[in-house]
N, C-alpha and C positions, 0 to 999 in steps of 0.2 A: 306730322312733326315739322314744323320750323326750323328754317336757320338759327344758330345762336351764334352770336359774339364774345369768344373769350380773351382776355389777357394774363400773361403770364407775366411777372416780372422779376426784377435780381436786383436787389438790395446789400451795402454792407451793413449787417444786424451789429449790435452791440452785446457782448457776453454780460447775460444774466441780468440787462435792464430790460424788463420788458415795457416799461413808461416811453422809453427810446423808441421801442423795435414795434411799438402799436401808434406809435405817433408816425412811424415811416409808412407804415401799413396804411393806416387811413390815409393817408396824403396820396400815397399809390394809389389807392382805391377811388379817391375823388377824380384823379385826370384821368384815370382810368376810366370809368363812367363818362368821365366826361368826351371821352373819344368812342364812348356809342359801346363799350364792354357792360354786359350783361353777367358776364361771370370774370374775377378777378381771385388769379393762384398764387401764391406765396412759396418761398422755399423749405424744406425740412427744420423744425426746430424756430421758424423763425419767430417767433414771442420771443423764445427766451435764448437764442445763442443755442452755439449748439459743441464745436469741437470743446472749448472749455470745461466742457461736462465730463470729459475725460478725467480731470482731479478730483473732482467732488466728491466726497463720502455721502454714505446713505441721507445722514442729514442733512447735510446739503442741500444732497439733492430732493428730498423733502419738501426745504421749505422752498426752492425753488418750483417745485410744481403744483398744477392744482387740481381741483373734480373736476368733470365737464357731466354735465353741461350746467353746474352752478357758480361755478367758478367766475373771476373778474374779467378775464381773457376770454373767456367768450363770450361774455355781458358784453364786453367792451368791441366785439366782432358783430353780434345780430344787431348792435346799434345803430355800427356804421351801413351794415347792409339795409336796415329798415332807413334809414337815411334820405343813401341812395338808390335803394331799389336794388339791391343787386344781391349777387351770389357771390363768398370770400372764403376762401379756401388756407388755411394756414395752419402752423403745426408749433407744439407745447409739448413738456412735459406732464404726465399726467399722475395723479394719485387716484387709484380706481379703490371702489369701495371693499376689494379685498386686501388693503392696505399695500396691494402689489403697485412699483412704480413701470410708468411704461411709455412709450415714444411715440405720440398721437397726433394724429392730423385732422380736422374739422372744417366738414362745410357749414356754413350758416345761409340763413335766406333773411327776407324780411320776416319771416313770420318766426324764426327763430332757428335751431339747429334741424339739419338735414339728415348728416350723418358723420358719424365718428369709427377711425383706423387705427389699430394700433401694429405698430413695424415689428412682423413676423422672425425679422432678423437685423434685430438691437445689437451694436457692437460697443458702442462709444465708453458705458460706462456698467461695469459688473453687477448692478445694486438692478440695473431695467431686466424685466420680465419680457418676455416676447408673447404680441399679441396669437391669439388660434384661429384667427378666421376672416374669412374676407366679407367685404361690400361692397351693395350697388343700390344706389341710392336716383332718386328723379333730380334732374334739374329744367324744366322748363318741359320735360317731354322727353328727354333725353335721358338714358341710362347711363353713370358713370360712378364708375371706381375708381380706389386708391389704393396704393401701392408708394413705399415708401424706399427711395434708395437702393440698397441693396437686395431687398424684396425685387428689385426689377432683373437682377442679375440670373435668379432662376426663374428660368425661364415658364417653368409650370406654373408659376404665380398667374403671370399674366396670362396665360390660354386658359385657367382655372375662372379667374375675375370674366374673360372674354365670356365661357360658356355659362356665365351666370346671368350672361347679358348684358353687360359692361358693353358699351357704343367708343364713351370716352373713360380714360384712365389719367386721371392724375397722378404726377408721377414726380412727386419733391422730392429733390437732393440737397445732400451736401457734400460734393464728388471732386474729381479730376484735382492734379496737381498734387501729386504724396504721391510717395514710394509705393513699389507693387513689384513683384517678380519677372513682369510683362516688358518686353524693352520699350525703352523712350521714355519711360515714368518716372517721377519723383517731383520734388518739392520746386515753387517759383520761388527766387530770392524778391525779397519784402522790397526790397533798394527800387526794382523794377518797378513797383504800383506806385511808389511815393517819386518818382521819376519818371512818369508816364506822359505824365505833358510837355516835358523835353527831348524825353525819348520814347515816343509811343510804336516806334516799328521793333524796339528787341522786346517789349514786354508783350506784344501781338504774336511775336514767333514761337515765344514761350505758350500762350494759352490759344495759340491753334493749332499747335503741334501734336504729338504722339504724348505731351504730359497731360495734353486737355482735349479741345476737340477735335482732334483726328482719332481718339482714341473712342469719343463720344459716339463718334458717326461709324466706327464699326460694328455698334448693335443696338444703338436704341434705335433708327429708324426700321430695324429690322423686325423689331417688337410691336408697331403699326401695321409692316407690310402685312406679315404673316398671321395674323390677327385681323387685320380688314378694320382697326378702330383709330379713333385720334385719340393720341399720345398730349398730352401736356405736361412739357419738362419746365421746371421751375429748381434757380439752383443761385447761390449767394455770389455775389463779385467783393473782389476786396478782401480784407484779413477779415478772418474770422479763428479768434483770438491767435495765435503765430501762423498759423499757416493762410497765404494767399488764396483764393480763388476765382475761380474767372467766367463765372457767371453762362454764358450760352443758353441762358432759357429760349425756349423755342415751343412750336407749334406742329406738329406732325401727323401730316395725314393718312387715311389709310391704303393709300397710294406710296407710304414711304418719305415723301417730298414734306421738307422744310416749306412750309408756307409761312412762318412768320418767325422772326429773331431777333432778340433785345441786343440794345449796340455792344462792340466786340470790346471796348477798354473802358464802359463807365455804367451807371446806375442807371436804369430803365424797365421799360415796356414794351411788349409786345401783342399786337390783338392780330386774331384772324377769325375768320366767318367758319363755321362749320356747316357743313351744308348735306344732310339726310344721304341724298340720291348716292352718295361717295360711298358708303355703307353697302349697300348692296352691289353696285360697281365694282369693288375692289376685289385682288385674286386672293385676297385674304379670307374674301366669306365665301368663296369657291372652296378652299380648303379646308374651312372648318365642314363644311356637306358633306365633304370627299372622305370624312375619316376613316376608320375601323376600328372601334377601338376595342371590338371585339378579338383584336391581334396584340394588342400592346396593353388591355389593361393591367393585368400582374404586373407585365417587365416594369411600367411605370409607377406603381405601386411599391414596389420591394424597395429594398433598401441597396444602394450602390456600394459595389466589393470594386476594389481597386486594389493592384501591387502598389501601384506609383505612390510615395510618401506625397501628401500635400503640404509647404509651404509657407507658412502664413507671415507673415512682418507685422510681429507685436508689437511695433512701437506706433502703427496705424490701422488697428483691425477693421476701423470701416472700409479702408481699401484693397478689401479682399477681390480686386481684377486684376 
């Protein structure tokens, strides 16, 4: 197996034009290639917008989605990869042939679609069905999954996707910055982004703090370590439709370590090399040998009893952290 070259990136999407947010895509995807990325990932929902979707009634949300793999959005995705040669990783609403709607992410190749996710744990809008099952799909030699959002937050997800054989997990958001029960959390004032280039050190303190990534960096690198895979986070900068976000896509090896980050206050990319030998190196795939799971398969299995009431702040169910 080969080196591969991947890039991440973090775009502000436009709610519900997906003519916009595929014209940003490709333009990503050409510098992208053009700086030697072989595989190029996109953020959750980014076709069509994504907090927005929170108002939308069923119709709506209808005619905002589409099939995959007949659909225009992904005609409009294997085109740009038959292009340039590459691998484009992006996410849609979807209308699936059981008339059920659902929250789907797509890789495409040149030769056409690779493989299709739908998010296990849909919050944004009451009408999405959650997807039953995971995937691991080739890219180049390389086995990788996906994993959408808050799918990443349980943690079974991804040691489920690892023992499938999952090397790398793609892993698209649309995260950090909204209220949570967790301290340090909550919303960036909008004033901050449209004020960034006069005042780019309070809008920094905001989206590297405890509302963005310092919250970030207490468990997604952990999801790599303990796993022994590369992690690829892909996540929106900018409003996405009122609320800010701040972007931190990143690259994450199975060592833990940030090896590559798109800049901290604006629109960008990120590529780094992934490199085999890391795979077996890491004390990640020491741990996965070391199991037993002959001790813990039930306990893991059952269903969790708790006293403790949980929580939730309905006015942002995606940000159930």
């Amino acid at each position: 197996m080969n080196s591969l070259k991947i890039a991440t990136v973090q775009f502000e999407n436009a709610s519900g034009d997906k003519k916009f947010n595929l014209g940003r895509i490709q333009d990503f995807c050409e510098r992208a290639a053009a700086a030697g990325a072989k595989v190029v990932a996109f953020h959750e929902c980014s076709i069509t917008g994504y907090t927005f979707a929170r108002k939308l009634s069923r119709d709506q949300l209808v005619k905002l989605s589409e099939s995959i793999p007949s659909g225009e959005s992904t005609s409009r995705l294997i085109d740009i990869a038959k292009k340039l040669d590459i691998y484009v990783l992006a996410g849609l609403f979807e209308l699936g042939e059981d008339d059920k709607l659902y929250k789907a992410y797509i890789c495409v190749g040149p030769n056409g679609i690779v493989g299709k996710y739908r998010k296990i744990h849909p919050f944004i809008n009451p009408h999405l069905s959650p997807g039953n099952e995971y995937i691991v799909f080739d890219i180049e030699g390389w086995k990788c999954g996906i994993l959408i959002c808050y799918d990443n937050n349980v943690i079974e997800n991804v040691r489920a996707t690892t023992l499938l054989g999952a090397q790398v997990i793609f892993m698209p958001h649309v995260t950090m910055c909204t209220p949570s029960t967790r301290p340090g959390a909550g919303f960036v004032d909008p004033e901050l982004w449209k004020n960034r280039d006069a005042d780019p050190t309070s809008l920094r303190a905001e989206f590297e703090g405890l509302k963005g990534r310092a919250w970030l960096m207490k468990w997604l690198p952990a999801r790599a370590y303990d796993n022994g895979i590369y992690v690829v986070f892909s996540n929106p900068i900018g409003m996405d439709d009122d609320q800010l976000k701040n972007g931190c896509s990143m690259i994450i090896d199975p060592f833990g370590d940030v090896i590559a980050e798109c800049p901290r206050l604006d629109e960008g990319f990120a590529i780094a090399t992934l490199h085999p030998e890391k795979l077996a190196q890491a004390g990640g795939t020491r741990y996965k040998q070391a199991r037993k799971p002959e001790l813990y398969r039930e306990i893991i299995g059952q269903q969790h009893v708790s006293e403790q009431k949980v929580i939730w702040l309905t006015d942002n169910p995606e940000n159930k952290n």
